[in-house]
Backbone of each chain as ProteinMPNN parsed JSONL, in Angstrom:
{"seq_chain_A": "XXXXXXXXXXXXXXXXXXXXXXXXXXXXXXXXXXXXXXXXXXXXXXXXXXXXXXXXXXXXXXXXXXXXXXXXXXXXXXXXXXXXXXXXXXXXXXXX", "coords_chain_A": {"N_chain_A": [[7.553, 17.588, 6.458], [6.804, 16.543, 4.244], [6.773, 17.125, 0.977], [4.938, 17.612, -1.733], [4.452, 17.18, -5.785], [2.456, 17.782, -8.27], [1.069, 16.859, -11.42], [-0.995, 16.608, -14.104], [-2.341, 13.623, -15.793], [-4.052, 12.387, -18.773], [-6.911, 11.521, -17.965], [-5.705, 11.042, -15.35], [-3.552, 11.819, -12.317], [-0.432, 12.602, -11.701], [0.885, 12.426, -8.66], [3.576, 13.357, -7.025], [5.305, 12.606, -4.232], [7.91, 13.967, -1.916], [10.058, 13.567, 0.31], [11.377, 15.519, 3.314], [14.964, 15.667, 3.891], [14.974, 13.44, 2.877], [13.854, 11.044, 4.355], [11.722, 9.646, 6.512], [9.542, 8.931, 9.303], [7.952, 6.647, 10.494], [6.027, 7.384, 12.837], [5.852, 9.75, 11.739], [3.193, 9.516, 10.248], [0.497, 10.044, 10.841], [0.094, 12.506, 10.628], [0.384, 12.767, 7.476], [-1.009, 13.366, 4.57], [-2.612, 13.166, 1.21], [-2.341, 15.357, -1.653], [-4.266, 18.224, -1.403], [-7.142, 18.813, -2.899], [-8.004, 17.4, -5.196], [-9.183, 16.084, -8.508], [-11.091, 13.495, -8.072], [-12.841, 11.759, -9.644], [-10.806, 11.016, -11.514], [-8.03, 9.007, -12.088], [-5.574, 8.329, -9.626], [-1.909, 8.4, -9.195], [0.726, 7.781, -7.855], [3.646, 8.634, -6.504], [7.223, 8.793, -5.733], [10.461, 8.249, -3.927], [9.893, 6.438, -1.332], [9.502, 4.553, 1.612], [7.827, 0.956, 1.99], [5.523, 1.253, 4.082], [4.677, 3.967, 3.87], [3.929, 4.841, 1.578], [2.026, 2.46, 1.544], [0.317, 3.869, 3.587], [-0.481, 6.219, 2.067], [-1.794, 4.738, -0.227], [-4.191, 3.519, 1.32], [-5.169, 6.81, 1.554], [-6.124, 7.447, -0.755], [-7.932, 5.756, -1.657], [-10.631, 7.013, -2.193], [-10.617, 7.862, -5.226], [-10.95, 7.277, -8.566], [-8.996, 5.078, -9.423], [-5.891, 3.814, -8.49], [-2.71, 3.977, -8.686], [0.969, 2.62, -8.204], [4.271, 4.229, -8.112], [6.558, 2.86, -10.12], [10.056, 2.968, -10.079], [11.181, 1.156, -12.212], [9.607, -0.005, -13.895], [7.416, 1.896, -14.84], [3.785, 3.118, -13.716], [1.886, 1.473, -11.979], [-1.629, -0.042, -11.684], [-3.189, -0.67, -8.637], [-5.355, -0.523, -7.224], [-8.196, -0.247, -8.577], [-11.793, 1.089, -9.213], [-14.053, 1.843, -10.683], [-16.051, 0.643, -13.494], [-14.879, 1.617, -15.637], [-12.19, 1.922, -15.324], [-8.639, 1.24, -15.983], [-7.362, -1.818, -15.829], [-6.394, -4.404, -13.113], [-3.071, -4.147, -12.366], [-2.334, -3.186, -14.349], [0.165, -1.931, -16.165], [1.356, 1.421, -16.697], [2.438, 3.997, -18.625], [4.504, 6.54, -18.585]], "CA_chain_A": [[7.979, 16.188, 6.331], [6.83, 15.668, 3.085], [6.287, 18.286, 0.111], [4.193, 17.209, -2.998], [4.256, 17.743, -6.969], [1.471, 16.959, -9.364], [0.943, 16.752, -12.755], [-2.353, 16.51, -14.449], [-1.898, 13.131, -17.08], [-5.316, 11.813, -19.361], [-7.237, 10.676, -17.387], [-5.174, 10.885, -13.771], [-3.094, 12.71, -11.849], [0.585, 11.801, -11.479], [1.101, 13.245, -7.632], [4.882, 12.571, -6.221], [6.431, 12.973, -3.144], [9.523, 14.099, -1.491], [10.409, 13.489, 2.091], [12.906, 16.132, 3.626], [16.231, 14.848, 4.054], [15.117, 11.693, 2.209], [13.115, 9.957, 5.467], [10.183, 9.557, 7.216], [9.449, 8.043, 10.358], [6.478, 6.296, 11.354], [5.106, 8.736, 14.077], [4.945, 11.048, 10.806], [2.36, 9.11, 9.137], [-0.858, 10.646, 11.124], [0.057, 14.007, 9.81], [0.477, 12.992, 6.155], [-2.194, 13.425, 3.702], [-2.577, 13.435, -0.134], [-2.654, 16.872, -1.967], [-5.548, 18.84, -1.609], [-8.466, 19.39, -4.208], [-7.813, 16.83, -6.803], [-10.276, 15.194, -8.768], [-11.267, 12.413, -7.547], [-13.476, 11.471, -10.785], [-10.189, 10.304, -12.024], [-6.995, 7.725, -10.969], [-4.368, 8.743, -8.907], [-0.594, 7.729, -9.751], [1.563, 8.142, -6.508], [5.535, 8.081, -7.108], [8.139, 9.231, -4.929], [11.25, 7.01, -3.051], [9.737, 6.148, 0.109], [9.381, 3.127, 2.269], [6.822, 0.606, 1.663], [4.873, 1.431, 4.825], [4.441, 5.225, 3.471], [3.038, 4.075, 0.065], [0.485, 1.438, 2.462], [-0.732, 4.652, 3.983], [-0.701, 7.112, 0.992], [-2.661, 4.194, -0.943], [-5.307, 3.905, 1.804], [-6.071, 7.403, 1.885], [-6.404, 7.74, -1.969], [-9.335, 5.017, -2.188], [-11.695, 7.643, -3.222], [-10.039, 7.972, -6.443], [-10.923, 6.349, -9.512], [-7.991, 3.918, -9.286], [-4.512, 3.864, -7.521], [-1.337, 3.315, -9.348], [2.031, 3.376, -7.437], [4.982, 4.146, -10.025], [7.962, 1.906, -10.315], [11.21, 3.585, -11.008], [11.808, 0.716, -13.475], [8.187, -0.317, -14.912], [5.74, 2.735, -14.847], [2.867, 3.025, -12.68], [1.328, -0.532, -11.7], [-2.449, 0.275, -10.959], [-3.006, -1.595, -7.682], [-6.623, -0.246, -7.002], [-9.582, 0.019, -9.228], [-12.983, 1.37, -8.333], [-14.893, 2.251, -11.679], [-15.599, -0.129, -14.478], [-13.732, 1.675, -16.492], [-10.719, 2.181, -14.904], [-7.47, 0.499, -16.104], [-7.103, -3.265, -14.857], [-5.439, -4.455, -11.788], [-1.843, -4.597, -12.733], [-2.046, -2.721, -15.736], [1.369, -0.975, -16.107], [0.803, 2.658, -17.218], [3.837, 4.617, -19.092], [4.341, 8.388, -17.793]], "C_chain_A": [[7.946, 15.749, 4.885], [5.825, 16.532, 2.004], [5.506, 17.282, -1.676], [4.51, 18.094, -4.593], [3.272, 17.477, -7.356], [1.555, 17.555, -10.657], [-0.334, 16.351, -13.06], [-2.106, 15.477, -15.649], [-3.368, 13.026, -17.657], [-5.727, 11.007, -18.222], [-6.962, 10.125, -15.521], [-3.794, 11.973, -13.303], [-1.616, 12.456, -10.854], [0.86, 12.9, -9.816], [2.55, 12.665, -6.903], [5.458, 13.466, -5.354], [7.604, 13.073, -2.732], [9.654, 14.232, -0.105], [11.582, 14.485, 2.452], [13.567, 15.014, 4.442], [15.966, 13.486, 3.402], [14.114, 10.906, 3.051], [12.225, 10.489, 5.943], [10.697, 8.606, 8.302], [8.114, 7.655, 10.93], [5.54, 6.681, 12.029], [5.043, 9.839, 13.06], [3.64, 10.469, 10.171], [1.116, 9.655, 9.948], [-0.898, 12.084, 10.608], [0.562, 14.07, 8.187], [-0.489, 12.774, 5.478], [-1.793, 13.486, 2.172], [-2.497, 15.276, -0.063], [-4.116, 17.483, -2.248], [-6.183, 18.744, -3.127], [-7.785, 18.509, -5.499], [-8.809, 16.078, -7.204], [-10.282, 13.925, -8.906], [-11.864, 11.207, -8.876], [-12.202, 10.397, -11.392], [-8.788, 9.638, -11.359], [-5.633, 8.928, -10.79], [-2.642, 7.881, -8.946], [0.226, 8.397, -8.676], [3.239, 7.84, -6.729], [5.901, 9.047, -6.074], [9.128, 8.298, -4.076], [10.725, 7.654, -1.568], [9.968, 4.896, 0.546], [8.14, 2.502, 1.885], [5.513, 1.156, 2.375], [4.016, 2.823, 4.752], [3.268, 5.061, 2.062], [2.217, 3.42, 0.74], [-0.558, 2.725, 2.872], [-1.394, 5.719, 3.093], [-2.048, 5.964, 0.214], [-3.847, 4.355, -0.165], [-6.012, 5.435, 1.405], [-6.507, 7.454, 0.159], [-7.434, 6.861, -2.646], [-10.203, 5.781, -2.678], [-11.675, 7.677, -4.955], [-10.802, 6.867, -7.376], [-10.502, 5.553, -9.991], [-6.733, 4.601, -9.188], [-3.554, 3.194, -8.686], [-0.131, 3.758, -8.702], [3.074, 3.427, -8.639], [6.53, 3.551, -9.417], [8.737, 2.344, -11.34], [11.256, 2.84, -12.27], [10.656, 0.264, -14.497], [7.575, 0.812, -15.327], [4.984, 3.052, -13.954], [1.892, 1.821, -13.229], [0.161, 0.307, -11.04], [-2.516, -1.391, -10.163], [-4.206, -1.12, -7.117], [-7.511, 0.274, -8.07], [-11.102, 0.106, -8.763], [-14.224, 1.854, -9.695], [-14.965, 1.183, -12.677], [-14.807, 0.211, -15.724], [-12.26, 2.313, -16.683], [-9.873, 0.957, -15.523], [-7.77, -1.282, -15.337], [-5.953, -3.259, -14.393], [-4.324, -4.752, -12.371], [-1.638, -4.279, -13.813], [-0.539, -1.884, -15.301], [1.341, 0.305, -17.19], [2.018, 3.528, -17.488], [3.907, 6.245, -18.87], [4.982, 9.174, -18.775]], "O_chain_A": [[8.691, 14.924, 4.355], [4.6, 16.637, 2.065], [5.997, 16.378, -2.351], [4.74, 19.302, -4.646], [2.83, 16.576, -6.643], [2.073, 18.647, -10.889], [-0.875, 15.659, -12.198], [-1.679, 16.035, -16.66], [-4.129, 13.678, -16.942], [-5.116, 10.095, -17.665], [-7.565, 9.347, -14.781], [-3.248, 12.766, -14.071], [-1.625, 12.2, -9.65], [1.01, 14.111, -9.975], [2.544, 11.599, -6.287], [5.928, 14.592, -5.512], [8.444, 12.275, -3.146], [9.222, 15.226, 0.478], [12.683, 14.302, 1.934], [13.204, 14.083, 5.161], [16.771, 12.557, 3.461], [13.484, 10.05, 2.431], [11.91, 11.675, 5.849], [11.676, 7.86, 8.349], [7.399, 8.308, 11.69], [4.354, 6.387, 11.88], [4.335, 10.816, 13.303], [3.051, 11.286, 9.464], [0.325, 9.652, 9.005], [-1.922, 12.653, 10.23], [1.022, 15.091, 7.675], [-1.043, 11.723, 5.801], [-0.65, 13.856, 1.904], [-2.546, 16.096, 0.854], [-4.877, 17.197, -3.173], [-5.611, 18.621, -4.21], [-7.209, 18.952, -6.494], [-9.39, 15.376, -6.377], [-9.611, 13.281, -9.712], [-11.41, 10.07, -9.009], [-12.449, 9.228, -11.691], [-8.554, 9.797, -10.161], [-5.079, 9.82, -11.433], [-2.539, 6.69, -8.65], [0.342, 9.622, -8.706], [3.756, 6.789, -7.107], [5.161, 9.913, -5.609], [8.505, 7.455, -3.429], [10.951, 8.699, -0.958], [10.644, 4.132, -0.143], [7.27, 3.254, 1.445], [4.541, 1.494, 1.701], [2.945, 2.95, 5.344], [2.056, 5.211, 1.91], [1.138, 3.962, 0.502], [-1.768, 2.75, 2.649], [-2.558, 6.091, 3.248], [-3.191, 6.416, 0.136], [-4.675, 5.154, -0.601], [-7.176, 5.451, 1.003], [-7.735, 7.523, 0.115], [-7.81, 7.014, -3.808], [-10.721, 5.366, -3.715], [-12.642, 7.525, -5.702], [-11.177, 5.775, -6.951], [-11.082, 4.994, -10.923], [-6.49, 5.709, -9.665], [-3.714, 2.166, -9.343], [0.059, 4.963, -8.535], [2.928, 2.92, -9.751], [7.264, 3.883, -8.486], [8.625, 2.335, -12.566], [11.346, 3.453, -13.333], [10.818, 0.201, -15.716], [7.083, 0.671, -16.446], [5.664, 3.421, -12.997], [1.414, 1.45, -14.301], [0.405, 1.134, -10.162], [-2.218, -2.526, -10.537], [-4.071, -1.443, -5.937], [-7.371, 1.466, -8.34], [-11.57, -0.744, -8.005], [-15.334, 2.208, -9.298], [-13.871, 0.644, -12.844], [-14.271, -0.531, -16.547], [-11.579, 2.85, -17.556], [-10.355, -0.175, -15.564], [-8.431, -1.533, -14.33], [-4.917, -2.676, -14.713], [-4.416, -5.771, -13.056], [-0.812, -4.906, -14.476], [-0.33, -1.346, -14.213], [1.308, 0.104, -18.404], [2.672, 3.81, -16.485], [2.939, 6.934, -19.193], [5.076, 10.393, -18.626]]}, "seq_chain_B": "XXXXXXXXXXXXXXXXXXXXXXXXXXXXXXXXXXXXXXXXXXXXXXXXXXXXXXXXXXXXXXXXXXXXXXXXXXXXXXXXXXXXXXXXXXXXXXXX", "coords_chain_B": {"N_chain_B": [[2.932, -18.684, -7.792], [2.703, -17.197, -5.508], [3.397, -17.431, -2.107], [2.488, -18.416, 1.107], [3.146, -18.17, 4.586], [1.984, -18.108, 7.638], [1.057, -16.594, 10.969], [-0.049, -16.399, 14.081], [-0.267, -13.878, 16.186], [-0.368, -11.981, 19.41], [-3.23, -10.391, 18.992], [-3.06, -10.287, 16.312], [-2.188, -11.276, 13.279], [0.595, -12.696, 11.469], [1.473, -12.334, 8.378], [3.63, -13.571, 6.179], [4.938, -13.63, 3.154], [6.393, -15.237, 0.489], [7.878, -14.936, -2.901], [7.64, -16.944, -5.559], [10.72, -17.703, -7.055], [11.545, -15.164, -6.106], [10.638, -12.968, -7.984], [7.735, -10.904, -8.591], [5.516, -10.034, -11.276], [3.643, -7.04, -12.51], [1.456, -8.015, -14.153], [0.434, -10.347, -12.544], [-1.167, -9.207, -10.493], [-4.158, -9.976, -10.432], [-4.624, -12.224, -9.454], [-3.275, -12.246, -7.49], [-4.046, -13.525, -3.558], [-5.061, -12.402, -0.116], [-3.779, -14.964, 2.783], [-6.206, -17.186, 3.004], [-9.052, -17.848, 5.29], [-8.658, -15.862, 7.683], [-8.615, -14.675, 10.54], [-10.085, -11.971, 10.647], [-11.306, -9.76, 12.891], [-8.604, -9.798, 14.45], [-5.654, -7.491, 13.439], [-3.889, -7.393, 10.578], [-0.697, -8.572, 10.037], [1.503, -7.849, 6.945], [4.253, -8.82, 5.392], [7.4, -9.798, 4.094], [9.159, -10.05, 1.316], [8.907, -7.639, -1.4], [7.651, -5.805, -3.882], [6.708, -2.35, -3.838], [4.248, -1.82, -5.111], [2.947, -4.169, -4.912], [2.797, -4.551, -2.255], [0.702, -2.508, -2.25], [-1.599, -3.594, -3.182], [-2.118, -5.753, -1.559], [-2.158, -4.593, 0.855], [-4.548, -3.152, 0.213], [-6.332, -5.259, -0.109], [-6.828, -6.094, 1.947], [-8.033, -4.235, 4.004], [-10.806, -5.208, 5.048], [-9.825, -6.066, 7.85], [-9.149, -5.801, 11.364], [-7.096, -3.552, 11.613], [-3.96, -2.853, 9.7], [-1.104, -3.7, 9.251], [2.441, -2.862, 7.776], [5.232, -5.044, 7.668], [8.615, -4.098, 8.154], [12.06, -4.704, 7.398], [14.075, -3.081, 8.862], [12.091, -1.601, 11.241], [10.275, -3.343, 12.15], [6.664, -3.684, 12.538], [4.856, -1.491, 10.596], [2.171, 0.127, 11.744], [-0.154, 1.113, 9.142], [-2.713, 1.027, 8.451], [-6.205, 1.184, 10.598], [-9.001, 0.384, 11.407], [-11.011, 0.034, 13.5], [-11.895, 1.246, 17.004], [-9.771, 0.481, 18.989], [-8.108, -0.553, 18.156], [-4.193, -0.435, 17.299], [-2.214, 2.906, 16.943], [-1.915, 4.612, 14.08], [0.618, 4.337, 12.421], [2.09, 3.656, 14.648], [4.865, 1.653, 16.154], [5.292, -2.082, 16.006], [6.81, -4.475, 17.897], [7.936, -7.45, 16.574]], "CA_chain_B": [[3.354, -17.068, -8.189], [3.518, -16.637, -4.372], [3.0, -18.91, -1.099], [2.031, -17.856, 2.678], [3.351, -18.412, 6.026], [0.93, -17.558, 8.654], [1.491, -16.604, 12.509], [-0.984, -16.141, 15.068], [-0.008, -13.299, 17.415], [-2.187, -11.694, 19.97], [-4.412, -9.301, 18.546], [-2.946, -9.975, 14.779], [-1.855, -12.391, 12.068], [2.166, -12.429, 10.558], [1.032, -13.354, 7.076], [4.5, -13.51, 5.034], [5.061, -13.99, 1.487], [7.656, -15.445, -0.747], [7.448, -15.001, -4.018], [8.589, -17.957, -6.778], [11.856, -16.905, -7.786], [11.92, -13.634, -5.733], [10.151, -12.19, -8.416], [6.458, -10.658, -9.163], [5.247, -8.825, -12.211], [2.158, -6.486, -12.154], [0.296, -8.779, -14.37], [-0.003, -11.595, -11.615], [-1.863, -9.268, -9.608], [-5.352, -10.145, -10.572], [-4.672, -13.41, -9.286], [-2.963, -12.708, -6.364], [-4.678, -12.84, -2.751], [-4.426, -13.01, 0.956], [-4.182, -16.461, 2.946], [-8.039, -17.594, 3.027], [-9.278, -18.147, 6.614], [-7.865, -15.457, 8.27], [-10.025, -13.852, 11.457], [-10.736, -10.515, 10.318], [-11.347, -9.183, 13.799], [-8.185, -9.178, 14.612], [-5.354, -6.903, 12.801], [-3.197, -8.19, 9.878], [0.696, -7.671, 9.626], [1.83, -8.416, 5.643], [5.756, -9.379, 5.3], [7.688, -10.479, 2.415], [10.507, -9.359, 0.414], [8.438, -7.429, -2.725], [7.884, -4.415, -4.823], [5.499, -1.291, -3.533], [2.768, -2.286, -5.461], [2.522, -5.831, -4.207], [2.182, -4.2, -0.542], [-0.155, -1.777, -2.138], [-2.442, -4.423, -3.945], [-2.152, -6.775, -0.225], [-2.917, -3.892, 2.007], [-5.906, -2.801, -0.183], [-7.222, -6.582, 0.145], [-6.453, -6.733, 3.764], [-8.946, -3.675, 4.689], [-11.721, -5.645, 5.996], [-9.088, -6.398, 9.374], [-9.387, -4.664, 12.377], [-5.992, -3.03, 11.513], [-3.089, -3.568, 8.877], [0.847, -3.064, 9.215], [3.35, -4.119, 6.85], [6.858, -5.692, 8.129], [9.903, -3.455, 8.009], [12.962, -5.326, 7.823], [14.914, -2.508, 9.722], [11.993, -1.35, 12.139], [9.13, -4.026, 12.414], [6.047, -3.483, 11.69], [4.468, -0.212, 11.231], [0.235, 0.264, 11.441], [-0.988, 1.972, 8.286], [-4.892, 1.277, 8.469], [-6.907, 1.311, 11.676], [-10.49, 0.538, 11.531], [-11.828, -0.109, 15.35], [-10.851, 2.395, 17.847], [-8.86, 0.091, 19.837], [-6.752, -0.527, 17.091], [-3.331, 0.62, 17.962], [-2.39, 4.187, 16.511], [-1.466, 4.937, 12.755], [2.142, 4.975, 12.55], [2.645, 2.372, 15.879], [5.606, 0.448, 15.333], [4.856, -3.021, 16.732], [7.897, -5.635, 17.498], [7.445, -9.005, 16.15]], "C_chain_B": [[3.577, -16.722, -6.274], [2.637, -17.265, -3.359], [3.278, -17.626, 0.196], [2.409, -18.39, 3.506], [2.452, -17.476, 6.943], [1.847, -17.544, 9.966], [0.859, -16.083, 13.346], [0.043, -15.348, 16.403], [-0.682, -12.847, 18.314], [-2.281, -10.203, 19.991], [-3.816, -9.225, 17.122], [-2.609, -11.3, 14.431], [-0.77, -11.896, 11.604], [1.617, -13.25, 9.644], [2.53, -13.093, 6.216], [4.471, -13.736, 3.977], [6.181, -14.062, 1.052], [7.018, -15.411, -2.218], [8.567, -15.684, -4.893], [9.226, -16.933, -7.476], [12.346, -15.567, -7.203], [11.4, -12.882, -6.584], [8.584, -12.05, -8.669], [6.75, -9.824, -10.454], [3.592, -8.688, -11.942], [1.342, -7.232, -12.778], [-0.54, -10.231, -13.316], [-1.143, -10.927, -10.579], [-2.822, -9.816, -9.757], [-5.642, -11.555, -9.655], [-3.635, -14.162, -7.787], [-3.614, -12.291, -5.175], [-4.183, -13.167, -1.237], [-4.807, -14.419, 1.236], [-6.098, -16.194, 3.452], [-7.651, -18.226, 4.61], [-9.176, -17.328, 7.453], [-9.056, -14.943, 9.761], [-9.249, -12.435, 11.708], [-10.925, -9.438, 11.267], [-10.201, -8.854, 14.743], [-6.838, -8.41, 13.45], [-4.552, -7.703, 11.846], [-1.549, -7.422, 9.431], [1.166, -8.337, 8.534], [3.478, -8.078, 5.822], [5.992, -9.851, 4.177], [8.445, -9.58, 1.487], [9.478, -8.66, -1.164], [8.731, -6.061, -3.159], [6.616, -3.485, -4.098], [4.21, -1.519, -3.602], [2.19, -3.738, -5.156], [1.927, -5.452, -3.183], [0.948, -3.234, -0.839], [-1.472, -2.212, -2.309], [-2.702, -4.969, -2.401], [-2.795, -6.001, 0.315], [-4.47, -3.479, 1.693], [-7.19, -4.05, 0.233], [-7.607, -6.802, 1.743], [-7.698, -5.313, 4.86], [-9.664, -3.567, 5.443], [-10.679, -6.396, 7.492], [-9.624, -5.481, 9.923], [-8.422, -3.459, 12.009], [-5.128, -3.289, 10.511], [-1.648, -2.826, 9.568], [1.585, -4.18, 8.315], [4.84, -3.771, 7.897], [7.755, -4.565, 7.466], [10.803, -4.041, 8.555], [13.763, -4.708, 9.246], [13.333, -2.526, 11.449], [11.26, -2.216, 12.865], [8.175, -3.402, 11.806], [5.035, -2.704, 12.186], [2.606, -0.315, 10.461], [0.145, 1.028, 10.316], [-2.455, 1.905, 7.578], [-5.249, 0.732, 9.753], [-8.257, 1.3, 11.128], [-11.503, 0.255, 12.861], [-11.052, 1.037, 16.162], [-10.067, 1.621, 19.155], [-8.173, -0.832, 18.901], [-5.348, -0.389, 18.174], [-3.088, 2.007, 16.712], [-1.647, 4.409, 15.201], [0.254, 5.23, 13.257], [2.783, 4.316, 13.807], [3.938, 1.709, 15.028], [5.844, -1.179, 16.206], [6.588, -4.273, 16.151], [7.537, -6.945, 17.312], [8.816, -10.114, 17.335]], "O_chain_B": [[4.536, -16.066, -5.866], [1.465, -17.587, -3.554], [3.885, -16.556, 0.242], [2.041, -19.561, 3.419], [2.342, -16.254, 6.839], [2.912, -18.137, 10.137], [1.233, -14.92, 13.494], [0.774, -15.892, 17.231], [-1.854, -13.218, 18.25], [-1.759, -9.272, 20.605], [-3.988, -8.135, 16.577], [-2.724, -12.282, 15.165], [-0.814, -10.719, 11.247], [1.311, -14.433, 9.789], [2.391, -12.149, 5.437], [3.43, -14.369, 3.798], [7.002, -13.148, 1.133], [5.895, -15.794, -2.547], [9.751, -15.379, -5.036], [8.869, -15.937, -8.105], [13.311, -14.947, -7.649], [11.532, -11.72, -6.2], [8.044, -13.111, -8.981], [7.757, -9.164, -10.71], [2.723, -9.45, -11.519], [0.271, -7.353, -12.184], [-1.629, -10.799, -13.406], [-1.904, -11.645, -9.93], [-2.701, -10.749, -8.963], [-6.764, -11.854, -9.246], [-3.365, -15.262, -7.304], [-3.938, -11.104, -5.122], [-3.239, -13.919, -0.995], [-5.618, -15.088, 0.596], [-6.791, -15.334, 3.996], [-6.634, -18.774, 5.037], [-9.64, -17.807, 8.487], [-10.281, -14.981, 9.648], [-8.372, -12.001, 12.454], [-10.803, -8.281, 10.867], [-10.337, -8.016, 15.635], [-7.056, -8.854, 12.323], [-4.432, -8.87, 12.221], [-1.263, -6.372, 8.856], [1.38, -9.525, 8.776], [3.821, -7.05, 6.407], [5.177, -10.261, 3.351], [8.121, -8.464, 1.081], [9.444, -9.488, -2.074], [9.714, -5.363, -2.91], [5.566, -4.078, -3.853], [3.316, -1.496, -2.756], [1.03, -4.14, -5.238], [0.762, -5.772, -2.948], [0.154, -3.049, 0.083], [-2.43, -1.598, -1.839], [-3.742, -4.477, -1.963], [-3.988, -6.254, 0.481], [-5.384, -3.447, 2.517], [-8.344, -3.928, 0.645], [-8.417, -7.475, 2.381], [-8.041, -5.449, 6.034], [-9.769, -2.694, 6.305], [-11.176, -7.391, 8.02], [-10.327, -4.579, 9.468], [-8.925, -2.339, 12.091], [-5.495, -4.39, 10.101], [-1.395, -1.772, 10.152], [1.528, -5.396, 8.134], [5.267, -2.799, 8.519], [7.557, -4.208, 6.304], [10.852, -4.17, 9.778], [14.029, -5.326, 10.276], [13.492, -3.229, 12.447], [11.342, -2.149, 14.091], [8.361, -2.694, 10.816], [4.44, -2.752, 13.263], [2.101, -0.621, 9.38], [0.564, 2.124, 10.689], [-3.024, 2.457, 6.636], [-4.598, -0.254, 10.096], [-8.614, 2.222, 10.394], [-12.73, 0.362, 12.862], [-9.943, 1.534, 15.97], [-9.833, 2.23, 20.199], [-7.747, -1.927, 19.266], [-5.376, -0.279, 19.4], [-3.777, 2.023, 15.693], [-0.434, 4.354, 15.405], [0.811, 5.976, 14.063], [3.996, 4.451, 13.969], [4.045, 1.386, 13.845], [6.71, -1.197, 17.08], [7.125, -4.641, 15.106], [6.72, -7.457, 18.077], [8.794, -11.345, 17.315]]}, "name": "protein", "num_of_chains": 2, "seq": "XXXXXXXXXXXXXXXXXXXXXXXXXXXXXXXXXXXXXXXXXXXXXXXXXXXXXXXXXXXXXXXXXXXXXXXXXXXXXXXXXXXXXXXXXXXXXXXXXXXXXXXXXXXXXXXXXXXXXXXXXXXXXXXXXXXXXXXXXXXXXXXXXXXXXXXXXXXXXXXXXXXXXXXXXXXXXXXXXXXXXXXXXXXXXXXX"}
């Protein structure tokens, strides 16, 4: 359903998805997970065209992380979870 | 920066959002939250025309529910956090 890249940036770990054929469907989301073994120590940057509802569940599971950023084709990655004090601030926009 | 419509369904909350002008930028998050009052026990469905990271920032806030789903124009609105086990099931798609 849904194959992964990552990239290792300073500090975080740009991980983006690709849905075959382009879509997802709702009844896939109990069998989707992040990518194994990444360090958690630092923030997670999630990109890939999905639906919002895909990104809602990808963000949940990636709370462990050191902060969440989803990436916006036209901004960057917008962190939208912080969990360390010295993680990024909420709404920082982060350049890839 | 962005206003709430509420809707008491049974066993959730339709919390919508408009946002002044149709637009957000990531710096507003810090300062944006859900509607105050809400009861927590049961699930919360977020709506509202935005950007990824808006729904990603909302759903993160919206945790402490029983449940979350965000609004899909096309399908309704699909569960992506469960925290009670009579929730309904990750990936439900619930008609409004």
């Amino acid at each position: 359903v849904l194959t992964w890249k990552t990239r290792e940036l300073e500090g975080a770990t740009l991980a983006t998805f690709e849905l075959a054929g382009g879509l997802a469907a709702p009844g896939d989301l109990p069998g989707i997970d992040l990518p194994a073994g990444l360090d958690r120590a630092k923030g997670l940057v999630v990109g890939g065209r999905g639906p919002v509802w895909l990104y809602a569940h990808l963000c949940h599971l990636a709370h462990p992380f050191a902060w969440v950023a989803t990436q916006d084709p036209r901004l960057g990655a917008v962190v939208v979870q912080r969990h360390r004090p010295d993680a990024p601030p909420l709404g920082a926009v982060i350049g890839l």
